[in-house]
C-alpha positions as CSV (number, residue, x, y, z in Angstrom):
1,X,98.2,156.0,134.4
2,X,94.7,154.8,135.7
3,X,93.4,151.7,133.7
4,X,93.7,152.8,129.7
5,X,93.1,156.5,131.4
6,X,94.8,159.9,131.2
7,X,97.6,160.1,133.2
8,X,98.0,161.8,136.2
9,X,99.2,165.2,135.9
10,X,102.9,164.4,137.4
11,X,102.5,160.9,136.2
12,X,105.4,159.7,133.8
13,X,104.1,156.9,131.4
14,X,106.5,153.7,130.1
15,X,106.3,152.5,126.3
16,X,104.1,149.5,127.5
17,X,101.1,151.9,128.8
18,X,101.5,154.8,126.0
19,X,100.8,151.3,123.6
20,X,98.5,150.0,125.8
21,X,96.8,153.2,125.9
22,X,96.5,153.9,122.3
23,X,95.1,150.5,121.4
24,X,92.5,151.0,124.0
25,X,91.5,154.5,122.2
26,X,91.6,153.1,118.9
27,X,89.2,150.6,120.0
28,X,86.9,152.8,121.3
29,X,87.8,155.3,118.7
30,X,86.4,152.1,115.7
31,X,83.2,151.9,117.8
32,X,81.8,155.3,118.1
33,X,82.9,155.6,114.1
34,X,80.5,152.1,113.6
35,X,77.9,154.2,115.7
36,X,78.2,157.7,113.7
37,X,78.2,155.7,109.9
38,X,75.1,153.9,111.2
39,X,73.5,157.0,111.7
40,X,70.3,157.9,109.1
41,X,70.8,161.2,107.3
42,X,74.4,161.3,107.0
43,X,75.1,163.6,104.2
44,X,77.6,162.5,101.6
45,X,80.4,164.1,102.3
46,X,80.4,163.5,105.9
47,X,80.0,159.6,105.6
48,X,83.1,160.2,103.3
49,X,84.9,161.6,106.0
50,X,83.7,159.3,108.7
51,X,84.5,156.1,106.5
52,X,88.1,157.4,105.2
53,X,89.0,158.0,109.1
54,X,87.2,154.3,110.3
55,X,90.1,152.9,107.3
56,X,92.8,154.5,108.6
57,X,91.4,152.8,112.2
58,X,90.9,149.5,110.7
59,X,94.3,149.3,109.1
60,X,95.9,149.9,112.5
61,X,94.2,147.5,114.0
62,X,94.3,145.1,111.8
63,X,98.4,145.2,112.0
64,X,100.3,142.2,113.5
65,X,101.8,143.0,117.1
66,X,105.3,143.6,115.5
67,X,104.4,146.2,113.1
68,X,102.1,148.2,115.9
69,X,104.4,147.9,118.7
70,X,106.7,149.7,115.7
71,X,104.4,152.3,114.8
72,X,103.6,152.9,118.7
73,X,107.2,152.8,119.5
74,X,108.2,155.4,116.6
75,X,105.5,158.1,117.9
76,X,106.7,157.1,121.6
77,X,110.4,158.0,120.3
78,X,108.8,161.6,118.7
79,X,107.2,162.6,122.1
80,X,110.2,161.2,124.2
81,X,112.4,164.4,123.7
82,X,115.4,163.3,125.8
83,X,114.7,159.7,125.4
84,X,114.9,158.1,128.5
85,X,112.1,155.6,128.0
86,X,109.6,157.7,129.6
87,X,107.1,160.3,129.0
88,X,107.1,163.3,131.7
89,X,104.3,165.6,131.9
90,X,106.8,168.5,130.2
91,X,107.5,166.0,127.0
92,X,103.4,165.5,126.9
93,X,102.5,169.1,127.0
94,X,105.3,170.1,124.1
95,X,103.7,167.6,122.1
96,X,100.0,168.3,122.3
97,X,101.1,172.1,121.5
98,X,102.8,170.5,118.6
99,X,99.8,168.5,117.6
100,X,97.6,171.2,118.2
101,X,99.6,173.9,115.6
102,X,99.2,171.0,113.3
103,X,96.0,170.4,113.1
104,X,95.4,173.9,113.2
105,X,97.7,174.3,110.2
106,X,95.1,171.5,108.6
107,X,92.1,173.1,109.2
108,X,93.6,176.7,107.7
109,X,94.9,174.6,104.6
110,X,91.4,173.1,104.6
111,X,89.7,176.2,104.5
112,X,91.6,178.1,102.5
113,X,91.1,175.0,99.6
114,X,87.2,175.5,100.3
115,X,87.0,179.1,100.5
116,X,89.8,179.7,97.8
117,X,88.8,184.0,96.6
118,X,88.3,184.4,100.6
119,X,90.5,187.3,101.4
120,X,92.4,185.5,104.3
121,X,92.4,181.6,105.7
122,X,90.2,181.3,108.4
123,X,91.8,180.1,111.6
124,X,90.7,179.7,115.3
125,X,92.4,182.3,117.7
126,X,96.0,181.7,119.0
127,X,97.0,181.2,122.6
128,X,96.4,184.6,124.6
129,X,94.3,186.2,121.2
130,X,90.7,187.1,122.3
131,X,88.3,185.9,120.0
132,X,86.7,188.6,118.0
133,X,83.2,186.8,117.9
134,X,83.2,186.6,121.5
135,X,83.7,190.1,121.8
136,X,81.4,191.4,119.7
137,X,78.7,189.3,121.8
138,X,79.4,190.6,124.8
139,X,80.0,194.6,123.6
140,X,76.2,194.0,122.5
């Protein structure tokens, strides 16, 4: 893995730089939340939003070593299917399809609390679906 990078697409990655990693990005992650709540005009809800997600930040980095290495190593063990200490490019790209059907299950549960008498939950298109907006832009 390049220096706190993404690795490399046949690159397998070791506990110590999946930690070292993901304390580097929730570094960088604290920042740019500091720069977006410091912006003027922030409506209400979304300094909400910003500020519960910067908590969640500072309380992982304010964790002692122990404790973080624990949390790290816990996710490391979820992603690590065949658990032989080492992420492979297969175990990676299982688990950002998993991440990604969760957070798309959060953001149809989302709007489906917002939009409650809406006939049917919004939700982006699946893998191989064509878009329907797109298409009705271009058949213009």
């Amino acid at each position: 893995m390049a220096a706190h990078g993404a690795p490399a697409a046949n690159e397998v990655i070791t506990f110590e730089q999946y930690r070292d990693f993901r304390i580097h990005d929730l570094t960088q992650r604290r920042a740019r939340l500091a720069q977006q709540l410091a912006a003027p005009n922030l409506s209400a809800a979304e300094k909400k939003r910003l500020e519960r997600r910067k908590t969640d930040y500072d309380r992982l980095a304010a964790m002692p070593a122990e404790e973080g290495d624990r949390h790290f190593r816990e996710r490391f063990d979820e992603i690590d299917a065949n658990h032989d200490g080492k992420l492979d490019p297969e175990e990676l790209a299982v688990w950002r399809e998993k991440q990604r059907e969760y957070y798309q299950q959060q953001a149809t549960e989302r709007a489906v609390n917002r939009f409650p008498d809406s006939p049917q939950p919004l939700t982006p298109p699946q893998a191989g679906e064509t878009n329907p907006f797109a298409q009705r832009v271009r058949n213009k």
